[in-house]
C-alpha positions in Angstrom: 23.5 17.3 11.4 27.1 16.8 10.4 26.0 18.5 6.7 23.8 15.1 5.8 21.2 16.8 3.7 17.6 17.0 5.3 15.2 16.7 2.5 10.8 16.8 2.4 9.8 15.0 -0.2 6.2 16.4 -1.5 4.4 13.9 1.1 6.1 15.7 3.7 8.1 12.7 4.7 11.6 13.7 6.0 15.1 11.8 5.2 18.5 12.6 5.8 21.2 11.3 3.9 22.6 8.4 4.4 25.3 8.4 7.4 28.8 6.4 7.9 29.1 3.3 9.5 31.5 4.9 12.2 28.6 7.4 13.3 26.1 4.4 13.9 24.6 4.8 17.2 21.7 2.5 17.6 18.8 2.4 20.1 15.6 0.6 20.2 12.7 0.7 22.1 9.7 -1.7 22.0 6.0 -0.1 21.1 3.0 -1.8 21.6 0.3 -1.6 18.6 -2.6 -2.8 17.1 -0.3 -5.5 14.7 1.4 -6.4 17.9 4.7 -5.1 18.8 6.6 -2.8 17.1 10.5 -2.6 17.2 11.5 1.0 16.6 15.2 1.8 16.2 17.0 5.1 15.8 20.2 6.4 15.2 20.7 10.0 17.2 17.6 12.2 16.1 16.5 10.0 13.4 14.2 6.5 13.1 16.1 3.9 10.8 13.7 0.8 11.2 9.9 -0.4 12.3 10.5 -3.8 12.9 7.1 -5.9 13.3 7.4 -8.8 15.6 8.3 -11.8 13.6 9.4 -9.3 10.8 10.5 -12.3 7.8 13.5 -10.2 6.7 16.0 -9.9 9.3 17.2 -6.5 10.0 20.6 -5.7 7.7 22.0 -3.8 11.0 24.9 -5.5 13.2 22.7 -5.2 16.1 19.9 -3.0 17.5 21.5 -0.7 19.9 20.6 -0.9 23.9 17.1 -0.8 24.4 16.2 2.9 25.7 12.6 4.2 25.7 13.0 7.8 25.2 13.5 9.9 22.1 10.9 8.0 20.5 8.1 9.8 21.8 7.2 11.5 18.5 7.4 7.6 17.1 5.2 6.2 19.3 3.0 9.4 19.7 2.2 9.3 15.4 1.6 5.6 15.4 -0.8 5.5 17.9 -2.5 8.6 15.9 -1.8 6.8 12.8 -3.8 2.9 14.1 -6.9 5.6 15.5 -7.4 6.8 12.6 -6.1 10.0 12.8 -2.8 10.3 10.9 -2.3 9.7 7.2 0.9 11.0 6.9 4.1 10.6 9.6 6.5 13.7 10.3 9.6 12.3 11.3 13.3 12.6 10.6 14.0 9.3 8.6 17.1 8.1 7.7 16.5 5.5 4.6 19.5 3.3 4.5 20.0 0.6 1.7 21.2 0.7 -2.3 20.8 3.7 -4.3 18.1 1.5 -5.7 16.0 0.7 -2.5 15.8 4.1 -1.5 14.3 5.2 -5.0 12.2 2.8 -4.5 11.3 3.9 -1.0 10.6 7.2 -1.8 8.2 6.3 -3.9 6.2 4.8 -1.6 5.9 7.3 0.8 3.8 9.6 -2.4 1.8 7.0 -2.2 -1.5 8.5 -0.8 -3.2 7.0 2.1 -5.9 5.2 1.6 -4.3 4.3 -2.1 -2.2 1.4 -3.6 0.2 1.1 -6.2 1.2 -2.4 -8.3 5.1 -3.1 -8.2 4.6 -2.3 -12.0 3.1 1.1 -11.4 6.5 2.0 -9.5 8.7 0.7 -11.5 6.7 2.4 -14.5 7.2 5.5 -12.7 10.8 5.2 -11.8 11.4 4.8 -15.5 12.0 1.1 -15.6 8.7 -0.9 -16.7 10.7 -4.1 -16.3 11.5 -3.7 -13.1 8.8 -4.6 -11.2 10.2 -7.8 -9.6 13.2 -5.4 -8.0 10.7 -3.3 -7.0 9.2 -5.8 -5.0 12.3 -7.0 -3.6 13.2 -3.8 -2.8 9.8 -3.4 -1.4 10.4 -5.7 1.0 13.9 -4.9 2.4 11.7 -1.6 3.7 13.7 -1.3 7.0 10.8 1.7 7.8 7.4 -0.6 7.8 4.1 1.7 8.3 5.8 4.7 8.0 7.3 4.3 4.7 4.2 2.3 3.5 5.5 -0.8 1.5 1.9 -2.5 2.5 0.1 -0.4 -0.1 1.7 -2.0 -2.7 -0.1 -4.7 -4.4 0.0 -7.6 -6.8 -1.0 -6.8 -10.4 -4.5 -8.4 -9.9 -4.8 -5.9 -6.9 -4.3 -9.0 -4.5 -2.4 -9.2 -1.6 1.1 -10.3 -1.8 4.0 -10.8 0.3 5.0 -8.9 3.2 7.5 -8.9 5.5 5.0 -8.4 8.4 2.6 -10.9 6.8 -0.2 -10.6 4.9 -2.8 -10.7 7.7 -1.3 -7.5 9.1 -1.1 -6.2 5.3 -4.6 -6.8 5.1 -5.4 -5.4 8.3 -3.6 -1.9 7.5 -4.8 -1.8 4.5 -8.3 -1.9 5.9 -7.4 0.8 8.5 -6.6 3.5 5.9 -10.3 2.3 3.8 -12.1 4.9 3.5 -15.6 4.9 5.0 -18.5 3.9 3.1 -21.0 6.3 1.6 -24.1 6.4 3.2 -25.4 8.5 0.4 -29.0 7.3 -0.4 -29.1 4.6 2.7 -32.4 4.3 3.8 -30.9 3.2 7.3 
């Protein structure tokens, strides 16, 4: 991979070092889903963006490449595991691209258990800066990976449901995907 260092981080999510501007070679497909369509965009082997339709921050790339459907097979193939309930975790090469900062930030969330949410305080408690939280959430936010890095498991410091760049219905709606199922311990029905 042109010596960018592939890294698994104890999640088992996969990232490779950021790339040059001059290797950029973009292509997107479009994937259907239960939150509507997805954009997904790669550059060679490696998925740089989930784009939701409507996504409120616009992508920070020039463009999107050509649309071409394959070599996102494994994509598609997870997320459609992932929305039936059978994936907690993706295993794809990931190429995180934004500040030094963001991608902290975005690392973080991907140890973020399924099922589990995190307060923009808890990260930026746990990335050593307690008053962070606010550019936490904005980095939060400029998540270019949506899903698969999971920025919708972070919540408000009440626990409510704040921002996201997908909106909050489909926030909600993942977020009551990866619930886990009720007990029926001592049901009488």
């Amino acid at each position: 991979m042109d010596g960018d260092a592939l890294t698994r981080d104890p999640a088992g999510y996969r990232s490779v070092a950021p790339i040059t501007e001059e290797k950029m070679t973009f292509r997107h497909t479009v994937a259907a889903s239960p939150v509507g369509d997805l954009t997904l965009v790669a550059d060679g082997s490696a998925l740089v963006a989930v784009y939701f339709d409507g996504h409120s921050r616009t992508p920070r790339f020039p463009d999107l490449g050509p649309r071409a459907d394959d070599g996102f097979a494994a994509v598609t193939q997870q997320l459609d595991e992932y929305f039936a309930g059978q994936r907690q975790t993706f295993d794809l090469e990931l190429d995180l691209r934004g500040s030094d900062f963001e991608r902290r930030v975005w690392q973080l969330l991907t140890r973020i258990p399924y099922g589990e949410t995190r307060t923009y305080r808890d990260l930026a408690v746990e990335l050593g800066e307690p008053g962070a939280a606010q550019a936490v959430g904005n980095a939060n936010g400029w998540n270019p990976l949506s899903i698969v890095v999971p920025c919708h498991r972070v919540v408000g410091s009440s626990g409510g449901l704040t921002g996201y760049a997908g909106g909050v219905d489909r926030k909600r709606f993942l977020l009551q995907l990866e619930e886990p199922p009720a007990d029926d311990a001592g049901r009488l029905f």
